[in-house]
C-alpha positions as CSV (number, residue, x, y, z in Angstrom):
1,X,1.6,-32.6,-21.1
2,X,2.0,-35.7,-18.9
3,X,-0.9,-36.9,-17.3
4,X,-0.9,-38.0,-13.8
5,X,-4.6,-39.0,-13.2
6,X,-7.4,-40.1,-15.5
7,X,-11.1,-40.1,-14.3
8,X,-12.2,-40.6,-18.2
9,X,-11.3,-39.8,-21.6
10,X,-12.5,-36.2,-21.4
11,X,-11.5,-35.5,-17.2
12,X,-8.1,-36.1,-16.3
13,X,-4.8,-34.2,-14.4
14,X,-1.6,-33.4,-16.1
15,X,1.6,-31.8,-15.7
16,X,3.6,-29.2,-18.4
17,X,7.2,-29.4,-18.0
18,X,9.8,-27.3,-19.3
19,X,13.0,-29.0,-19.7
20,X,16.1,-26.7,-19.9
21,X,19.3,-27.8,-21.6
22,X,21.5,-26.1,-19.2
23,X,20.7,-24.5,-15.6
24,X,20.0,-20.8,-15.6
25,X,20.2,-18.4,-13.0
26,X,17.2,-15.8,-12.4
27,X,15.4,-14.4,-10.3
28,X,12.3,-14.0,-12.7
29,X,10.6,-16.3,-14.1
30,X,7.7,-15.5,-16.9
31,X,5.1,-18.6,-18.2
32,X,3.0,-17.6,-21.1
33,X,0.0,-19.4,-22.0
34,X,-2.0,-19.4,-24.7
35,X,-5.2,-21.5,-24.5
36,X,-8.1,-22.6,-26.5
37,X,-10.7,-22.8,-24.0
38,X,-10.4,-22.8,-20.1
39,X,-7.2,-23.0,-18.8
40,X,-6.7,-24.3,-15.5
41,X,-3.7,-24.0,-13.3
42,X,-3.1,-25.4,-10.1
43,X,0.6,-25.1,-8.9
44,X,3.7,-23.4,-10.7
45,X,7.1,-25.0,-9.6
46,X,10.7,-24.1,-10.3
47,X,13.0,-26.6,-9.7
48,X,16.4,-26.4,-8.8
49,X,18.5,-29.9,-8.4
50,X,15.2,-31.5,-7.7
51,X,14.4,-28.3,-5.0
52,X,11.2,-26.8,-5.4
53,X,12.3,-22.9,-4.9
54,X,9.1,-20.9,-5.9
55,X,7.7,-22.0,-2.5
56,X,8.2,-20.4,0.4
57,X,7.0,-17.2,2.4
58,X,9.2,-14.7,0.4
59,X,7.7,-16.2,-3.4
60,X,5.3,-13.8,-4.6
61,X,4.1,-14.0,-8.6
62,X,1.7,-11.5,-10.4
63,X,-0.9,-11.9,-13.2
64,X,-1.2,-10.2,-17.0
65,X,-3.9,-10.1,-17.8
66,X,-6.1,-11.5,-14.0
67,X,-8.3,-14.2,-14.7
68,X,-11.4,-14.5,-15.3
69,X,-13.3,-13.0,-12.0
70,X,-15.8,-15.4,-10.0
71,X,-19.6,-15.1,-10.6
72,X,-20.0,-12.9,-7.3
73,X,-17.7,-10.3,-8.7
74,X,-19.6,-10.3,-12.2
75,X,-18.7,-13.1,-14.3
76,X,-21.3,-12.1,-16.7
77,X,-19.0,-9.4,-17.9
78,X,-15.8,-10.9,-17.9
79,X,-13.3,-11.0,-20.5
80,X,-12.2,-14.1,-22.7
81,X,-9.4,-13.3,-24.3
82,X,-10.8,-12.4,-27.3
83,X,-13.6,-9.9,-27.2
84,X,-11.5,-6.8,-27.0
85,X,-9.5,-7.7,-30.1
86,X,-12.1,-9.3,-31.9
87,X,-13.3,-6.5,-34.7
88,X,-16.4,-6.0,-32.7
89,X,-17.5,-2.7,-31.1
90,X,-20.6,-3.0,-28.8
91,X,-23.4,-0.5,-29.8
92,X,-25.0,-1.4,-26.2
93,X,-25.1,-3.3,-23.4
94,X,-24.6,-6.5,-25.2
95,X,-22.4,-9.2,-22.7
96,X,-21.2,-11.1,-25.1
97,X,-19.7,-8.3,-26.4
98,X,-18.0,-6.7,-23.5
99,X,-15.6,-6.8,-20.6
100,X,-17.2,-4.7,-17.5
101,X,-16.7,-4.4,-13.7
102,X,-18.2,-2.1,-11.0
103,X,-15.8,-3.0,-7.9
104,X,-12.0,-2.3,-8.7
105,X,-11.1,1.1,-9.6
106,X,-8.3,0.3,-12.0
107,X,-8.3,-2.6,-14.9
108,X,-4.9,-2.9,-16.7
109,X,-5.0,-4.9,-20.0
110,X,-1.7,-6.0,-21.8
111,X,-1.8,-6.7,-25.7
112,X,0.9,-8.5,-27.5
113,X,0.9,-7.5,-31.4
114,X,3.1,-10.7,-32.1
115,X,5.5,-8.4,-33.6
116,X,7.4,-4.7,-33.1
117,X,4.8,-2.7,-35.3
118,X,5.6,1.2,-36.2
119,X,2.1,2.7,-34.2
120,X,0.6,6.1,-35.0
121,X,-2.6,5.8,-32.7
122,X,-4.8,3.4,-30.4
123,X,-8.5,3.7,-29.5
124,X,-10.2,2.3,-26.5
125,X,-14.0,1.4,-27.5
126,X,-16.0,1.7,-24.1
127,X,-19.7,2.4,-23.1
128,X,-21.1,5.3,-21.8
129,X,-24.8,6.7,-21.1
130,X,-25.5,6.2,-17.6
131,X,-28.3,3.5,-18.3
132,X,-28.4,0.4,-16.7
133,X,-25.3,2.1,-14.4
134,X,-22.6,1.9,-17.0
135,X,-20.7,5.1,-17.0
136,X,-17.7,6.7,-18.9
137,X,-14.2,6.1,-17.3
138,X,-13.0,8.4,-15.6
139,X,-9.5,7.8,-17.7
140,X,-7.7,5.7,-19.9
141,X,-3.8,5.9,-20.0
142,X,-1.7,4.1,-22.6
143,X,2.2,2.7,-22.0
144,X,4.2,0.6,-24.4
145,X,7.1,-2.5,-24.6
146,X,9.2,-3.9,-26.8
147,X,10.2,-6.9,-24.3
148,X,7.0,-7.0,-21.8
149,X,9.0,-5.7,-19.5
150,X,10.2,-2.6,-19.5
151,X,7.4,0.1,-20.3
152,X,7.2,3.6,-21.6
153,X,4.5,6.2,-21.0
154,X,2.3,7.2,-24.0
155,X,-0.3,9.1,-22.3
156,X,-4.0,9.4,-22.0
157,X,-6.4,9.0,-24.1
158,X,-9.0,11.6,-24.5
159,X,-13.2,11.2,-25.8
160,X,-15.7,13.6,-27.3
161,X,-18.5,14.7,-25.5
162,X,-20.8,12.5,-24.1
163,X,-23.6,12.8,-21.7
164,X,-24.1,10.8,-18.7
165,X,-28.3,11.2,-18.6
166,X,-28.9,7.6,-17.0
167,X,-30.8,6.7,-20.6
168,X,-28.4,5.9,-22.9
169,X,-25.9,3.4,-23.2
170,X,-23.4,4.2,-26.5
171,X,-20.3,3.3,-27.6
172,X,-17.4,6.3,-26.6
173,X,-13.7,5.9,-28.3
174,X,-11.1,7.0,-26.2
175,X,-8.0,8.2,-28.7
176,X,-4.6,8.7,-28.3
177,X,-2.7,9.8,-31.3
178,X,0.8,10.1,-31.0
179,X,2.8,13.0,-32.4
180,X,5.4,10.4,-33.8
181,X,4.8,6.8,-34.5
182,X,6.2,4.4,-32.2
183,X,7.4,1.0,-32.7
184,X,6.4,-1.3,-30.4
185,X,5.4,-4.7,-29.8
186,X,3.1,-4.7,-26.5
187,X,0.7,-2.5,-25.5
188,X,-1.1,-1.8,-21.9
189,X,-4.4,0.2,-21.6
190,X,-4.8,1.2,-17.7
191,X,-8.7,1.9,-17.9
192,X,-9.8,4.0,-14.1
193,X,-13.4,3.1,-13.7
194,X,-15.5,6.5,-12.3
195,X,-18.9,5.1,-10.6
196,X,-20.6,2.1,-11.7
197,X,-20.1,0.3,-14.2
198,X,-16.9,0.5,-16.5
199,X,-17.5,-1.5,-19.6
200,X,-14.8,-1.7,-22.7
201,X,-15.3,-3.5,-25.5
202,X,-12.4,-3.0,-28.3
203,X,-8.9,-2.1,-28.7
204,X,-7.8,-0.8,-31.8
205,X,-4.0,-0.2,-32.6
206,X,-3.3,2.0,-35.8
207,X,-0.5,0.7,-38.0
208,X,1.5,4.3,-38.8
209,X,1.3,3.2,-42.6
210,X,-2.2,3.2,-42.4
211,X,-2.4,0.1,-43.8
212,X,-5.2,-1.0,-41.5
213,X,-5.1,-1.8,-37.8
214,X,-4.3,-4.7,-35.5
């Protein structure tokens, strides 16, 4: 990073360049970022012989996973980045726990295993009960990559019974399990809220040598 403005030690303004070797043509252009605490992006430019070409009225760009949602569209229950790959399944309504919203029907979440992996099954941990609002989904579909890109259908994952009597508030698993193992290095879990609240707090992916999971 270069920075371009310095208010103090800890608050100051900085630009990330990539510098390529040798032009490239593309139309698309990917930035991945990894951080370790808030990450905060202001303006994305491509350059072309000093021409900034990613602005204009045609440029469009799209998000995996969308950020972080603003405290009017419940903050409280946003996702870090972590949570739903951090070990932990939520026995209740716990927000540190979970990633939950009660607007959008549709929440699609993109995992990257670091690696292709040989899969034999994926589990969704969500909440379900009724209390406090939070509901079962109304479905969880899964698809696969091996560049991020391009993506195959896996299908939908399927739960035990649960009831919806407005006093409970439980963890459900939502399992697929696929009839072959599949090697694969991304996943995305498309989670369809139903009313309410839709609140997920782990995803498991099954190594097929049962080995353990990722």
């Amino acid at each position: 990073p270069a920075i371009t403005r310095r208010r103090s030690a800890t608050d100051m303004d900085g630009v990330i360049g990539f510098a390529l070797d040798a032009p490239v043509t593309a139309r698309y252009v990917t930035l991945a970022f990894r951080p370790t605490g808030w990450l905060m992006l202001s303006e994305v430019r491509i350059l072309d012989a000093g021409n900034n070409v990613a602005r204009g009225a045609g440029v469009r760009y799209g998000l995996r996973p969308w950020p972080t949602p603003a405290p009017e569209t419940a903050a409280q229950y946003a996702d870090d980045g972590v949570r739903l790959t951090d070990g932990v399944i939520a026995q209740g309504l716990n927000r540190t726990q979970v990633f939950g919203w009660d607007r959008e029907s549709e929440r699609t979440v993109e995992v990257d295993l670091g690696k292709s992996v040989a899969v034999s099954s994926a589990t969704v941990w969500t909440l379900a009960g009724g209390a406090a609002g939070v509901r079962a989904p109304s479905s969880i579909t899964l698809e696969c990559s091996d560049d991020g890109v391009h993506w195959k259908d896996l299908g939908a994952a399927v739960h035990g019974p649960v009831v919806e009597d407005g006093k409970t508030c439980e963890a459900l698993p939502w399992t697929l399990r696929l009839s072959r193992p599949a090697a694969l290095r991304y996943l995305r879990v498309r989670t369809r809220r139903s009313i309410g609240w839709a609140m997920l707090s782990e995803i498991e992916v099954h190594a097929a040598d049962d080995q353990g999971k990722r």
